[in-house]
N, C-alpha and C positions, 0 to 999 in steps of 0.2 A: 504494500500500500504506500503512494508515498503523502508526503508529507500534506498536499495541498488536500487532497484527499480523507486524509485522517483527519485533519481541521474540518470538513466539511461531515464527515461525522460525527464528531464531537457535538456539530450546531444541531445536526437533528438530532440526537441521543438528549440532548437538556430540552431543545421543544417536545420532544415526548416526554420524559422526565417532568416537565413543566404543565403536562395538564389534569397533574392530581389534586388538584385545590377543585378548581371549575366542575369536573367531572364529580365531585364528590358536592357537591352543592348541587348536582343535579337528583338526588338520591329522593325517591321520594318516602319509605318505610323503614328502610335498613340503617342501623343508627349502630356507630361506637364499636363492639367485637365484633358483631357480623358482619360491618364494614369489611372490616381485617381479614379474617374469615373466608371470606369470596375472594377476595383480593388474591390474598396466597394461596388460597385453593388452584386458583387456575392460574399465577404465576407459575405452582409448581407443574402445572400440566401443560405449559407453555414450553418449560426448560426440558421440560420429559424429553418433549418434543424436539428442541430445537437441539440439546444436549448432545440426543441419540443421534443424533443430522451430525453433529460436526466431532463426535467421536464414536459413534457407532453402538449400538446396543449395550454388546457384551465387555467393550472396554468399560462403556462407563458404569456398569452395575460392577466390574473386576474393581473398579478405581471409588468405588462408593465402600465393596466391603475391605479393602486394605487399606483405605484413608487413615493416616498417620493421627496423632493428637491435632495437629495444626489445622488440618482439615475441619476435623469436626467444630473444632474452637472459633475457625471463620465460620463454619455453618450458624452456631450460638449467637455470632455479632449479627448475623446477614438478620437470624431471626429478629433480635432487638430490633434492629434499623426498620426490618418490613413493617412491625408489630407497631412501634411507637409511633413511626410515620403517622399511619391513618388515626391512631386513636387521638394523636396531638391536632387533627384535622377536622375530629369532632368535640372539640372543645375551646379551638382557639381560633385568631384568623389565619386565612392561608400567606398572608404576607410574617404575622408571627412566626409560626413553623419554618418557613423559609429561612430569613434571615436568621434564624439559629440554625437551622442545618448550613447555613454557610461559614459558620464558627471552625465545623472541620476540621479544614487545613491547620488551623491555628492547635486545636487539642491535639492534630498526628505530632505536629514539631515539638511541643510541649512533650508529650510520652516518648517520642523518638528521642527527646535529650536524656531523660533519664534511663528509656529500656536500653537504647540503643546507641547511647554516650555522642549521637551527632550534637556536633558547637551549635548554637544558635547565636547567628547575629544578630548584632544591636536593632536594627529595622525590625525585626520579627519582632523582638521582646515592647519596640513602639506600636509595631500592630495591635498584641498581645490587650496592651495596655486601651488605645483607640474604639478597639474590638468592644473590650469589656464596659466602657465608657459608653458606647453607642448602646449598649444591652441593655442596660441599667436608663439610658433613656427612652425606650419604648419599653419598659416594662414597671417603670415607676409612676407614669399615669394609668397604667391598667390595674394597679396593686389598689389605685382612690379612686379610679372610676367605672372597676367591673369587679371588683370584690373577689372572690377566687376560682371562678372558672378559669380566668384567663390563665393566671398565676398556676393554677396547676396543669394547662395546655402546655405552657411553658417547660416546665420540670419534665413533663412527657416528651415533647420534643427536644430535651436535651440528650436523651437518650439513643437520639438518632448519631449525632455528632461524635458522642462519647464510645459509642460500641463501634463506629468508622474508623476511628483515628489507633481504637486495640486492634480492628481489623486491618488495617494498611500497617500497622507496626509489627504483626505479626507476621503477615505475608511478605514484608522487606526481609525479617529474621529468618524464615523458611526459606528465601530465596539465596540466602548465604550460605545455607548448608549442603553437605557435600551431593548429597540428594533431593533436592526442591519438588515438595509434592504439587500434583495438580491442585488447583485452588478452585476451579469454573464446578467442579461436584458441590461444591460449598456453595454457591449458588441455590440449590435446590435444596440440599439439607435444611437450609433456613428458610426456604416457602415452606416445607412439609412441616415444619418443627412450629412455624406459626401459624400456621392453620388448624393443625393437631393442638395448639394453646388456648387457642379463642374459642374454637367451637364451643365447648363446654361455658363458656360467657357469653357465647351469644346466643345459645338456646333458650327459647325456643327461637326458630327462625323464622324469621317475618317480610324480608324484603319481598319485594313484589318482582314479576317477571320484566319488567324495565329495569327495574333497581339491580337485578342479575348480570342483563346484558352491560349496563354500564360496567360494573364490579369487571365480568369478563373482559372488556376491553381495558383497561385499568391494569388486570392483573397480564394479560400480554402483550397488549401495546404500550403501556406505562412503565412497567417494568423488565419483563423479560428478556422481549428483542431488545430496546435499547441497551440494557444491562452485560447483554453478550457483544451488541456493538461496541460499547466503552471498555470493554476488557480488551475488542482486537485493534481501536485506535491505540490503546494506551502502550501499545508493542513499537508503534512510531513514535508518537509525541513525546518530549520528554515531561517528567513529570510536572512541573512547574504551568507547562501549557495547558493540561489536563486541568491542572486545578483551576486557573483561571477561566477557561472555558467553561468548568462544571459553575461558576459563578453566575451567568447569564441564564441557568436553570430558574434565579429568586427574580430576576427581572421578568423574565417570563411569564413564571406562575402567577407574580405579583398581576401583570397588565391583563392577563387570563380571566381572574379572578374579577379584576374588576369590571372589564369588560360584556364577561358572560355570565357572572351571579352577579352583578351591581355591588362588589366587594370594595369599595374605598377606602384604602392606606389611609389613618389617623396620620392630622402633623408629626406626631412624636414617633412613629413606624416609619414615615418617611426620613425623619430626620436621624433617627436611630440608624434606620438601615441604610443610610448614604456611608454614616461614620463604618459601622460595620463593614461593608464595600468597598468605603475608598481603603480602607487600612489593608484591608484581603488582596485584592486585586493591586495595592503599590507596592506590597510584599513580595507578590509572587510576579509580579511585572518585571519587578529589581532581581529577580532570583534567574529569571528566564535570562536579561540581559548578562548577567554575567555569567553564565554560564558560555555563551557563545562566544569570547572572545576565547577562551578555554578550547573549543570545540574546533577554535579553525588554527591552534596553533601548531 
């Protein structure tokens, strides 16, 4: 793949990525774990799918039952990530959830300096800092003007962030080792793992046969395919481009959102999430830039 290419899927990988705010405001019965539920049901009958397509049956049930510790452990984060997502989506706005899943980048470097002893530059540690500033301002009018829904959507969706950044620090430490296990099985592990969690919370099931077909589209247009796209751009891109690209995912969702559920960003979400944004995206802007004088020496 080259390069102009894998950029060019990265932008569709976040515009699908990007229309689980909208599509889940179109729900008309199905509320909170059955959300979830549908979702990963048919992510994982998606990846079943797509899985066996691009390793073949019996490699990938061979590479399901020899899966190392590392395996399963991404499978565990993959489930958090799928889980929290939607539930943080029925409690909070979709520009909320968002810009805390763009926090990310910032918790992998954070975990990557202590598991994984990388230096963190001064820029990062101002991101860091930016980051945390901008949160604390979209979430300190919601603490006095919507009492604790928001406040615990919040704590829900940090959950996405936090089990991403074990996931990507994990998967750097397996790839160091003398035998790097497959990771793309972990994928599914954590559709089956969270759909097998919710069901039991969201029994009995209530969504209606609309509310179905949306969830199915959600769970393979939303996640699946893209999710196997972004695993085969990120073989070209280096990593820094990835992250910045996965940024126009909250820009997306946000304009999504608003456009197609009449979801309008509060002053303090917008201004929040610029700080949030611009600190993300000048971090890893600076990380990309230098890297290529490196690259052409």
């Amino acid at each position: 793949m080259t390069h102009r290419r894998a950029v060019l899927v990265m932008l569709a990988v976040t515009l699908l990525w990007s229309t689980a705010g909208v599509v889940t405001r179109q729900l008309e019965a199905a509320r909170s774990f059955e959300v979830t539920f549908w979702r990963s049901l048919f992510n994982a009958i998606g990846l079943v799918v797509l899985l066996g397509w691009l390793r073949g049956p019996p490699v990938l049930l061979q590479r399901l039952r020899s899966g190392g510790r590392s395996m399963w452990v991404s499978g565990l984060c993959w489930c958090v990530m799928f889980t929290a997502f939607m539930v943080a989506m029925t409690l909070t706005t979709v520009a909320n959830v968002l810009v805390v899943m763009a926090t990310a980048p910032l918790f992998t470097a954070l975990l990557a300096r202590f598991a994984l002893h990388h230096r963190l530059p001064a820029r990062t540690w101002l991101a860091i800092i930016v980051a945390g500033a901008g949160i604390a301002w979209m979430y300190g009018a919601d603490i006095s003007a919507a009492g604790g829904q928001h406040v615990l959507g919040t704590l829900v969706a940090l959950g996405v962030p936090l089990a991403a950044a074990l996931n990507w620090t994990l998967i750097q430490h397996d790839a160091r080792g003398e035998t790097p296990s497959d990771m793309l099985p972990a994928l599914l592990i954590g559709a089956v793992l969270s759909a097998m969690a919710t069901l039991p919370l969201a029994w009995p099931l209530q969504a209606s046969g609309t509310d179905v077909a949306w969830l199915a589209a959600l769970g393979v247009g939303q996640l699946a395919i893209p999710c196997v796209m972004a695993v085969t751009a990120a073989r070209t891109l280096a990593a820094p481009e990835v992250a910045l690209l996965a940024l126009l995912e909250v820009l997306f969702g946000v304009v999504w959102a608003w456009l197609g559920a009449g979801e309008a960003p509060s002053i303090a979400v917008i201004g929040g999430g610029a700080l949030v944004l611009g600190a993300l995206a000048t971090n890893e802007l600076a990380a990309l830039l230098n890297r290529r004088p490196t690259a052409l020496r």
